[in-house]
N, C-alpha and C positions, 0 to 999 in steps of 0.2 A: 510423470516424474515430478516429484515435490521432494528438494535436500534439503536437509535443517541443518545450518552449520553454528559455531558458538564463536568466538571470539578471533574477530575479522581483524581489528584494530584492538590495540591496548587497551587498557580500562581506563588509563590516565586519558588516553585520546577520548574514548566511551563519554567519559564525563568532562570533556572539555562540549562536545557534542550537547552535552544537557544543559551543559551552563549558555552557551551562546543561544540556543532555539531557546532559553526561558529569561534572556536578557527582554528589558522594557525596551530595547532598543533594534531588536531583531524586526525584519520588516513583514508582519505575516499580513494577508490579504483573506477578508472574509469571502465566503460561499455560501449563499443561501441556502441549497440544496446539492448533497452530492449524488445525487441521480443520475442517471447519465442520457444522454439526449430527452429532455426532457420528458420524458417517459413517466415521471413522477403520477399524474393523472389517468395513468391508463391501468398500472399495476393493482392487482387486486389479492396480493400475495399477504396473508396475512402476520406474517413471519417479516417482513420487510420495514424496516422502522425509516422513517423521513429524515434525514439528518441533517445539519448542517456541520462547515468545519471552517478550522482558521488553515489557508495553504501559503506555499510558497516554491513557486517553478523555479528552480535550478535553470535546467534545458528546455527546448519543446522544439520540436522537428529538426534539430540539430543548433539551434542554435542559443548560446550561452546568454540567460537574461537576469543571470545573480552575480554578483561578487563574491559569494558564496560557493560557488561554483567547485573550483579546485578544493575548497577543504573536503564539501560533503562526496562528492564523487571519487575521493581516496579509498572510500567503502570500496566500492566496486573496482575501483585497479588491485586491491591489494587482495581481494574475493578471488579474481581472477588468475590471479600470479599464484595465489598458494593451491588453487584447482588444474594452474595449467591449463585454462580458456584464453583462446586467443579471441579479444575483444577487435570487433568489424567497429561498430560505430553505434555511438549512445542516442536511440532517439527522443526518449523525455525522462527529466528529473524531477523529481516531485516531491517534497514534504507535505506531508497531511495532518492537522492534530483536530483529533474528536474530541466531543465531551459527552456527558450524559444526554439524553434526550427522555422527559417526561414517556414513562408506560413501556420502555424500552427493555427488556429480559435476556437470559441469555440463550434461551431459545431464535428468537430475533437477530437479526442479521440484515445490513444496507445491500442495498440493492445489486446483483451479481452482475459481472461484467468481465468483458475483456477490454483492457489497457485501450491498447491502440487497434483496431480490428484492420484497416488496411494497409499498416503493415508486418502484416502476417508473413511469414515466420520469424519471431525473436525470442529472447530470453526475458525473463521479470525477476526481479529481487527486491525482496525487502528488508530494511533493517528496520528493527525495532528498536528505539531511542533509548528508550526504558521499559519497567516493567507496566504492565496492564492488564485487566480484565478483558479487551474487547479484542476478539480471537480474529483470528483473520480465518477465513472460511473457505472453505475448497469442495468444488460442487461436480459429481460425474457427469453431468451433461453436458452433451455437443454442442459445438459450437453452431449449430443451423436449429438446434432448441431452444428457437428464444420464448415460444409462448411457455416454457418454463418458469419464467418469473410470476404468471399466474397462478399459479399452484402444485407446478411437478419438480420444483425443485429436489433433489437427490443430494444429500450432504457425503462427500467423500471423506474431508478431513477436516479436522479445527487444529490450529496452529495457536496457540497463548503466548503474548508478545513478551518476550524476558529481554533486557537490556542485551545489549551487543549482538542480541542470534539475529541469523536472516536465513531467511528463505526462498528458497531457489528454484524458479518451474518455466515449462514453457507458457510463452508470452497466450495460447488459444486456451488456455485452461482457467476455466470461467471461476469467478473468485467474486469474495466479497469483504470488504472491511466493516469493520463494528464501532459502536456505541461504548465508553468502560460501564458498567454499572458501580462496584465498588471503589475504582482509582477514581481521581479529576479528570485526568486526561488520558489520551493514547496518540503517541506520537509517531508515525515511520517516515522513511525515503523511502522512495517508490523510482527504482530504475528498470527502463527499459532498452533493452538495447540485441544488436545484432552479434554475432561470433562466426 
């Protein structure tokens, strides 16, 4: 299940959203590499670009570590209320923003993964800041197929980040975020949560 919906929140709210995440004063925190369990040296996928991003944790295992907090997580109360989800409890909040990476295509794609894997079963959402090139990626394989990232990945679906849309699936559905090639950047939140 992957929903695509469009305008979760105003546009006025949309771009108050862009003006504070591109404020000199927003507190973003670099990542070397967004690979996940260090896995970076082992992958031999050649579709797989190394990435680095600037992030910023909202939540993480329930607990609030942004001031931030209440404004960006209005996404998801007001996602909920107009789908009629009854929201259990949010396990992690996450802004991501990528940039280009040298050799990076749009064949290419950061390394597949599932959010949180032990706590399975949840929901994932994302919203897209603004517009981008760098698609968010949706891949048919199982969740117990990890030597997939070696070379059998299976592309289900590409998702192109347009300001205000999100997207909706369950949390075991192995996914990938991108690299922009033609924008500067690519911006989402990243909620994870239970219903």
């Amino acid at each position: 299940m992957i929903k695509i919906s469009n305008k979760i929140v105003p546009t006025k709210i949309e771009d108050r959203f862009i003006e504070i995440l591109n404020s000199p004063n927003f507190p973003w925190f670099y990542l070397d590499n967004v690979m996940h369990n260090n896995i970076a040296s082992t992958v031999v996928n050649k579709n797989i670009t190394k990435s680095y991003a600037l992030v910023h944790t909202l939540l993480d295992k329930g607990i609030v570590s942004s001031d931030y907090y209440d404004l960006f997580n209005s996404i998801l109360t007001r996602f909920c209320v107009i789908n009629k989800i009854k929201l259990d409890r949010v396990l992690r909040v996450r802004i991501r923003r990528t940039f280009y990476v040298k050799g990076h295509t749009s064949q290419k794609y950061n390394i597949p993964h599932v959010d949180i894997i032990d706590e399975l079963p949840y929901k994932t959402l994302i919203y897209y800041v603004d517009d981008s090139d760098g698609d968010t990626v949706f891949f048919k394989n199982k969740l117990k197929e990890e030597n997939f990232l070696d070379a059998n990945a299976v592309i289900d679906k590409k998702v192109t980040p347009k300001k205000g849309t999100v997207v909706y699936f369950n949390g075991d559905k192995y996914h990938s975020g991108n690299c922009p090639i033609d924008f500067t950047k690519r911006t989402v939140i990243n909620f994870d949560f239970k219903i």
